[in-house]
N, C-alpha and C positions, 0 to 999 in steps of 0.2 A: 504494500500500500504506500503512495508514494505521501510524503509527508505534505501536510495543508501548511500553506502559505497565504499572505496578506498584499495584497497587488496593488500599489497603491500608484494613482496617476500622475502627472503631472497635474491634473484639473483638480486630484482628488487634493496634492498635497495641496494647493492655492487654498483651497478650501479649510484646510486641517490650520493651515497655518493661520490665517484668520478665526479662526473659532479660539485659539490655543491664547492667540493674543488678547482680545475680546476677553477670555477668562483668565487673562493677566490685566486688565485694565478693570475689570471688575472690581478683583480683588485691591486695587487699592496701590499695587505696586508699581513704582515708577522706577525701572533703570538708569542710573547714568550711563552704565557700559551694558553692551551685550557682550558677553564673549563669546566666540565659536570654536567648536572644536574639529577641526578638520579631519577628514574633508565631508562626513555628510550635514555635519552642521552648519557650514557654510551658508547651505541653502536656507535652512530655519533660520537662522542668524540675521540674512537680509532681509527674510517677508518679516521678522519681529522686528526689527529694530526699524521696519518702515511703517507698519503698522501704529507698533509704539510711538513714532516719531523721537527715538534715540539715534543721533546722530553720531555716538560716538561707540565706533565697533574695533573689537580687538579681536587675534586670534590664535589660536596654542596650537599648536600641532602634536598630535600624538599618537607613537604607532603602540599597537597592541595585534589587529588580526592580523596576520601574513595571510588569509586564505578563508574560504568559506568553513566555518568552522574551526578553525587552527588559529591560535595565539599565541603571545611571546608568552613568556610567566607569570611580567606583570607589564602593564604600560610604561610608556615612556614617553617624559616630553621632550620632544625635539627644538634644537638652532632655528630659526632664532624666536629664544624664550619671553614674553612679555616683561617688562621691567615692573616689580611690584610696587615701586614708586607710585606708577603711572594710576593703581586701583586704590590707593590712599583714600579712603574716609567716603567711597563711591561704595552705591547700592549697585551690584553686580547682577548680572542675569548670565546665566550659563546655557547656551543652548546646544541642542545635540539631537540626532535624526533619532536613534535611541537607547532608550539604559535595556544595555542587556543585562551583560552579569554587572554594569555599574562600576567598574575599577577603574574606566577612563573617568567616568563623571566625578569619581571619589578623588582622581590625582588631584585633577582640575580645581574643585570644591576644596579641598587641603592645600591648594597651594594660595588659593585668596584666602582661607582664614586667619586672621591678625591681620590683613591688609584693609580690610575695607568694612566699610559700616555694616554692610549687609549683603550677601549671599545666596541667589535663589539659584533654580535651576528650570529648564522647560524643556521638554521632549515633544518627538513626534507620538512615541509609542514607547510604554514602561515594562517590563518581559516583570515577571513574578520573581524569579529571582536576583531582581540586580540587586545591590548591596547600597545602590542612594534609593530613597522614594523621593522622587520629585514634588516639588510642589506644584508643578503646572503639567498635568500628562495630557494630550486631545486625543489617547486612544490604548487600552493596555490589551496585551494579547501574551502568549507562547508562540507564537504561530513565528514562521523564516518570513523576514517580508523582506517584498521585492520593491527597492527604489526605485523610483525612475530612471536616477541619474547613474542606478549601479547593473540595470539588470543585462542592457547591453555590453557586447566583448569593448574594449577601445579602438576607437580609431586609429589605421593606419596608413602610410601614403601608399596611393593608387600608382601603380607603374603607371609610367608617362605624363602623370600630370605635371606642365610645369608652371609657375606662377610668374605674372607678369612684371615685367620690371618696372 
C-alpha cells in the first residue's frame, strides 16, 4: 500500500498562507523580523511577512535532510549565520514549510532565545511528533507532503540552448 501523502498546490499554499497569517494577526502578534529557514521557508516567509506587512526579513540556513527521508544527526546552521545583534529586543516570527521531527525549528528557536523580546514560530503543516509545537500551525497531519516547489526533479540545461548576448 503505497503511503498517503498531502498535495498541496501552488493555489492551495496562497491560500494556507493567508489563513496562517490572518491567525497570526488575530492573535494579536506583531513581528519585527520574520525569519526563514531555508529553503522551504522561504516561501512562507515572503507571503507572511507580506501579509503581515513586516518588512524586515532574515534568513538561517540549515541543512538537516540529505534525502527523502534521511538526515544528518542533528541540524546545522550554515555561513553565513544571522548576527544576533541584529534580533536584539525584536519580537521574532520563525517561519518554516514544516515541523517534522522539529530539531531545525528547535536550532533556530535556541538560537534567538536571550536575543530578542519575543519568539514565535508559524508553519505550513505541524507532523505529531516534532519536538516545537508551534504556535501558528494552518494544517497538522502525519501524512509525506508534497511541495510544490519540491515535488519536481531540478532543472537542467537543455543541449543546444544558447542564450543571447
Amino acid at each position: 500500500m503505497a503511503p498517503v501523502r498531502e498535495n498541496l498546490t501552488y493555489e492551495g499554499f496562497g491560500h494556507a498562507v493567508r489563513e496562517l497569517a490572518q491567525t497570526i494577526a488575530d492573535d494579536g502578534y506583531e513581528p519585527d523580523i520574520v525569519l526563514s529557514i531555508a529553503r522551504g521557508g522561504v516561501f512562507v516567509a515572503g507571503g507572511l511577512a507580506y501579509a503581515l506587512d513586516c518588512k524586515n526579513i532574515h534568513l538561517v540556513n540549515v541543512e538537516f535532510y540529505t534525502g527523502v527521508g534521511t538526515t544528518l544527526p542533528m541540524p546545522v546552521m550554515l555561513a553565513p549565520m544571522p548576527a544576533a545583534i541584529d534580533f536584539s529586543n525584536k519580537r521574532v516570527l520563525i517561519a518554516d514549510d514544516v515541523a517534522d521531527t522539529g530539531k531545525t525549528l528547535k536550532l533556530v528557536h535556541d538560537f534567538c532565545v536571550g536575543h530578542v523580546a519575543e519568539v514565535r514560530s508559524a508553519v505550513i503543516y505541524e507532523k505529531t511528533q516534532s519536538l516545537v509545537k508551534c504556535e501558528y500551525v494552518w494544517k497538522r497531519t502525519d501524512d509525506w507532503i508534497n511541495f510544490p516547489w519540491s515535488v519536481d526533479e531540478p532543472v537542467v540545461k537543455r543541449e543546444g540552448q544558447v542564450r543571447d548576448a
